[in-house]
C-alpha positions as CSV (number, residue, x, y, z in Angstrom):
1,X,63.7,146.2,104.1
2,X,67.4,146.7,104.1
3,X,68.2,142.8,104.9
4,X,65.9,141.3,102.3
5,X,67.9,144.4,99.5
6,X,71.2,143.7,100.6
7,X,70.6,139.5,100.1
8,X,68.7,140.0,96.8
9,X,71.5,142.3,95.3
10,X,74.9,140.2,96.5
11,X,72.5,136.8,95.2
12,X,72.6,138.9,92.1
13,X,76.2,139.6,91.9
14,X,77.4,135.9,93.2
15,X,75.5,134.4,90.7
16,X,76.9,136.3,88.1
17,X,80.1,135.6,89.5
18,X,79.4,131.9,89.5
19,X,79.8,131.8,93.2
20,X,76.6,129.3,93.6
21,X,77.6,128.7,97.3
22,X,76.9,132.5,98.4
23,X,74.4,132.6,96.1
24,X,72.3,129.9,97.8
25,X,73.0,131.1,101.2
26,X,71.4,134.8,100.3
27,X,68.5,133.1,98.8
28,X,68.4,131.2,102.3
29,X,68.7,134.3,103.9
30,X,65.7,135.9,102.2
31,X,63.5,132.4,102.1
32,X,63.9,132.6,106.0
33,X,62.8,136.2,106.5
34,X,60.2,135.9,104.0
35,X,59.0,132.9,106.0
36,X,59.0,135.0,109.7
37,X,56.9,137.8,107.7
38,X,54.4,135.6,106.2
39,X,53.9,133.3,109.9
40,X,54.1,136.9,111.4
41,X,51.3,138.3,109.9
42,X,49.4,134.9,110.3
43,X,49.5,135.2,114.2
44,X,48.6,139.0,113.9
45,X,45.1,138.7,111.9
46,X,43.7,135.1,113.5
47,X,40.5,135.7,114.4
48,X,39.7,138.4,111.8
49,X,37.5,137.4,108.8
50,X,37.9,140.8,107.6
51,X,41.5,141.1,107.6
52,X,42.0,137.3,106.9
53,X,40.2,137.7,103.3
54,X,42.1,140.7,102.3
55,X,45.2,138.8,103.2
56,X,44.4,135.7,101.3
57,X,45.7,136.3,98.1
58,X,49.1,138.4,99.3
59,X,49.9,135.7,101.3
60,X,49.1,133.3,99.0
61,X,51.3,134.7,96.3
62,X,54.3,134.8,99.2
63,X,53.9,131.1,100.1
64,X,54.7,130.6,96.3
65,X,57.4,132.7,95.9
66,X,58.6,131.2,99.0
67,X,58.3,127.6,98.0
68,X,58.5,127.2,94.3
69,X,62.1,125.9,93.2
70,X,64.5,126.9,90.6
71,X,63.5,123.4,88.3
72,X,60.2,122.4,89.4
73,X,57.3,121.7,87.0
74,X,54.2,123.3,86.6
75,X,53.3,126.9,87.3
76,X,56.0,129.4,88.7
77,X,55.4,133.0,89.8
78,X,57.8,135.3,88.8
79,X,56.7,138.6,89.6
80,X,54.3,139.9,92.7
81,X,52.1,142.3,90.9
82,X,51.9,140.5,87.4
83,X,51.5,136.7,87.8
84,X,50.7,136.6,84.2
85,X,54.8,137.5,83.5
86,X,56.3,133.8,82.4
87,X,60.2,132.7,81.8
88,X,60.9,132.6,78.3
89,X,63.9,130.8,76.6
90,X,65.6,132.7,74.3
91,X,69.0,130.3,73.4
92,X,71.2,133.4,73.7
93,X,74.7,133.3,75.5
94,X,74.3,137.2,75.9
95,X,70.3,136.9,77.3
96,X,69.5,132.7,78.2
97,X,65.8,134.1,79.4
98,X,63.8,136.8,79.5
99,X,60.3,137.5,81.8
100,X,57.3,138.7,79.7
101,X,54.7,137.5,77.8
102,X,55.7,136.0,73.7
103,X,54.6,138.7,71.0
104,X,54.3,137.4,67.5
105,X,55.1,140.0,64.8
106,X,54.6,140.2,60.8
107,X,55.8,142.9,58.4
108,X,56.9,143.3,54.9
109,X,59.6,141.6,53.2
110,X,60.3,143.7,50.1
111,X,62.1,147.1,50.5
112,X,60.2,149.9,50.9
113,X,61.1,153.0,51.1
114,X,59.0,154.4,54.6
115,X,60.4,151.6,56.1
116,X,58.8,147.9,57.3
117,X,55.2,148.2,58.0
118,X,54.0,145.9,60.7
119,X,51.1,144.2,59.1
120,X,50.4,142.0,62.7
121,X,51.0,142.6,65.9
122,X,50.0,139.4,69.0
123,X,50.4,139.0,72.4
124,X,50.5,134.7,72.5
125,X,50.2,134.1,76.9
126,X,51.5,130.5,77.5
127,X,54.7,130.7,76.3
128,X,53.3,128.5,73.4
129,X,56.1,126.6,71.0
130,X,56.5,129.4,68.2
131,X,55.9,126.8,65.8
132,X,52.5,126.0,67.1
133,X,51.4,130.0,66.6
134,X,52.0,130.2,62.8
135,X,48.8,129.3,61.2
136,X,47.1,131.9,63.1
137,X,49.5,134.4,62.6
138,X,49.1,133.9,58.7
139,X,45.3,133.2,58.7
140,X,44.9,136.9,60.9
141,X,47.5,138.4,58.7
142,X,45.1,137.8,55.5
143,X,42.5,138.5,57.3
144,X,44.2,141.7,58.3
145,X,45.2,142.7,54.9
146,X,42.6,141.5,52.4
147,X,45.8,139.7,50.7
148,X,47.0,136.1,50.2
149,X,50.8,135.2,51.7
150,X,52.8,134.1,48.8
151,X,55.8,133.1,50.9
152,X,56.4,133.9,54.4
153,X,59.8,133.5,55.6
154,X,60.8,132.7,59.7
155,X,63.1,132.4,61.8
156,X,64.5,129.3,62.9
157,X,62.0,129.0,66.5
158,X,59.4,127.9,63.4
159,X,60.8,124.4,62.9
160,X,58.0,122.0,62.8
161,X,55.3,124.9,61.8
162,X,51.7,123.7,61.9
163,X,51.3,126.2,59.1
164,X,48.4,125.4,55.7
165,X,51.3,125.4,53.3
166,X,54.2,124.2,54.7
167,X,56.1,124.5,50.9
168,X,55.9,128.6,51.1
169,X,57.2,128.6,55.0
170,X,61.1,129.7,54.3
171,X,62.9,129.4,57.6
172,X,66.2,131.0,58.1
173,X,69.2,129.1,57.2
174,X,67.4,126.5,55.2
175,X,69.3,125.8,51.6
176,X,66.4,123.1,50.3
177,X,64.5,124.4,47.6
178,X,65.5,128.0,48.0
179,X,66.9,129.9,44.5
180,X,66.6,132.8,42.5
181,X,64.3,135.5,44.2
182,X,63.1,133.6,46.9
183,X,66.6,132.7,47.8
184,X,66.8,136.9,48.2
185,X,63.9,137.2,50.1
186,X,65.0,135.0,53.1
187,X,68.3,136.7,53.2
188,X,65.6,139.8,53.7
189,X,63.8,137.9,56.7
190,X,66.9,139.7,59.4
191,X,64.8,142.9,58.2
192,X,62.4,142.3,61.0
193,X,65.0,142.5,64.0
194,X,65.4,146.2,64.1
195,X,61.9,146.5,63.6
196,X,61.5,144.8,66.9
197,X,63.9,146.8,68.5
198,X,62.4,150.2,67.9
199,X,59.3,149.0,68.9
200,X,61.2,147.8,72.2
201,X,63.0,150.8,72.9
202,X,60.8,153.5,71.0
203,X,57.3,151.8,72.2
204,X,56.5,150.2,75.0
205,X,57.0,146.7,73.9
206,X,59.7,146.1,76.2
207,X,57.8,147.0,79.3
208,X,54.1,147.1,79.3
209,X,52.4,149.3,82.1
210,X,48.7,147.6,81.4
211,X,47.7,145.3,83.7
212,X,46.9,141.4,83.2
213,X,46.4,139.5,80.0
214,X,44.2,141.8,78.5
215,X,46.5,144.6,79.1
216,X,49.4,142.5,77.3
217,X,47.1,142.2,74.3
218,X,46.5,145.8,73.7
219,X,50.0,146.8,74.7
220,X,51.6,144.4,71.2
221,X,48.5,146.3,69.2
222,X,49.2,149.6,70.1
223,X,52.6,149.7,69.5
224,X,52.4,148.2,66.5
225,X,50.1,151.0,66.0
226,X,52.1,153.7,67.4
227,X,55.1,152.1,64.9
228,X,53.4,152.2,61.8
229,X,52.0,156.1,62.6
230,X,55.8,156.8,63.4
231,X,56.8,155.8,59.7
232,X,53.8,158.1,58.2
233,X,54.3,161.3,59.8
234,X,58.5,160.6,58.9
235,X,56.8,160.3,55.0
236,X,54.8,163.2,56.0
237,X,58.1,165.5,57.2
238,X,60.0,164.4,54.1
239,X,56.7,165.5,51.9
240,X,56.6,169.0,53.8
241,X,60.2,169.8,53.3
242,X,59.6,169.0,49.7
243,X,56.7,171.3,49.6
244,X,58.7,174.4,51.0
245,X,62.0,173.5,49.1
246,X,59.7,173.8,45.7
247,X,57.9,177.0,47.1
248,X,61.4,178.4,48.0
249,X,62.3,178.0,44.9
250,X,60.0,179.1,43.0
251,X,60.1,182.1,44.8
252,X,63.8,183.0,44.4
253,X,63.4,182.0,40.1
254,X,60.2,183.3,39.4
255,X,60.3,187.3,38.9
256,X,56.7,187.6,38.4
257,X,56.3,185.7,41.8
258,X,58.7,187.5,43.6
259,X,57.1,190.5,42.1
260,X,53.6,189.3,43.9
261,X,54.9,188.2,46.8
């Protein structure tokens, strides 16, 4: 235990320092005593159906951890308790990757005044080309809200859509065809990054404690959910202090009511 933490955080700090040389040779360090653990406990249960079944799949899981390569192909396994977790490419300097499951999210583009609504909420296991997701996103979105999409606008992971009406698909930074209000609307499409970052840091979109794939598909629900009730009950505070500034009012105008009171 305190080997195997020491190698994983300086393999952490070299290669953030760029120093791939010590980084490869604290990865070495922890592929070798991973690989003494893994024979280890082979020698110790041979014999044993019992404890050879419930060993299986643990040992399983380490073999791959232990073999799999930085830029193999197929299936990788980036996390011991979640196999579902996959690598996504985000194209960001600041963030290249990041380890989760895609979420696909809709909400209003005009302003409102209780802020963006999500109207659909996801969870798309794969790591599917975002491009390839949109005509279900609009076709549960209707479904959702009883209302046809006039124009939807995305960002620029959309290119090369699959979506029913390609000529009301806006994606961002596109200059083709794009005038008067609907040229206003796409510069309203950035609306939707905050809204993903409160339900990151205010829900539990950025981490989600459910287990599997099932669990990943209720988590993007219910905070969607949990977002949307977060808006109401703000309208619902701003109603209540209007309430008791009117009473309040009244109260200190009104003799008759003052009289009563």
């Amino acid at each position: 235990m305190r080997i195997a933490k020491h190698a994983a955080m300086m393999a952490g700090r070299y290669a953030h320092a760029k120093q791939f040389n010590r980084h490869r040779r604290q990865l070495r360090i922890l592929r070798t005593r991973l690989g003494r653990i893994i024979r280890d406990i082979h020698r110790k249960i041979a014999g044993q159906p019992a404890l050879e079944e419930a060993f299986q799949w643990p040992l399983a899981r380490a073999g791959q951890i232990r073999s799999q390569q930085q830029r193999q192909r197929g299936w990788k396994l980036y996390s011991f308790h979640a196999p579902e977790v996959e690598c996504i490419g985000r194209g960001k300097a600041s963030a290249p990757y990041e380890f989760g499951v895609k979420v696909s999210i809709a909400t209003t583009n005009a302003r409102a005044p209780g802020g963006q609504f999500v109207l659909h909420a996801k969870a798309l296991p794969g790591s599917p080309y975002d491009g390839q997701t949109l005509r279900s996103a609009i076709e549960d979105t209707e479904r959702l809200t009883g209302r046809e999409i006039e124009r939807a606008y995305v960002d620029k992971g959309y290119r090369g859509h699959d979506a029913p009406n390609p000529h009301r698909i806006f994606i961002s930074g596109q200059k083709r065809g794009v005038f008067g209000a609907t040229k206003r609307e796409l510069r309203r499409r950035s609306a939707i990054e905050p809204v993903i970052s409160d339900m990151k840091a205010e829900g539990h979109l950025g981490r989600c404690y459910l287990k599997g794939t099932a669990g990943d598909a209720a988590n993007a629900i219910l905070t969607a959910v949990g977002h949307n009730l977060r808006l109401v009950l703000a309208w619902l505070r701003i109603l209540l202090c209007l309430i008791i500034e009117a009473l309040r009012g009244a109260l200190t105008t009104d003799p008759e009511i003052k009289l009563a009171s």
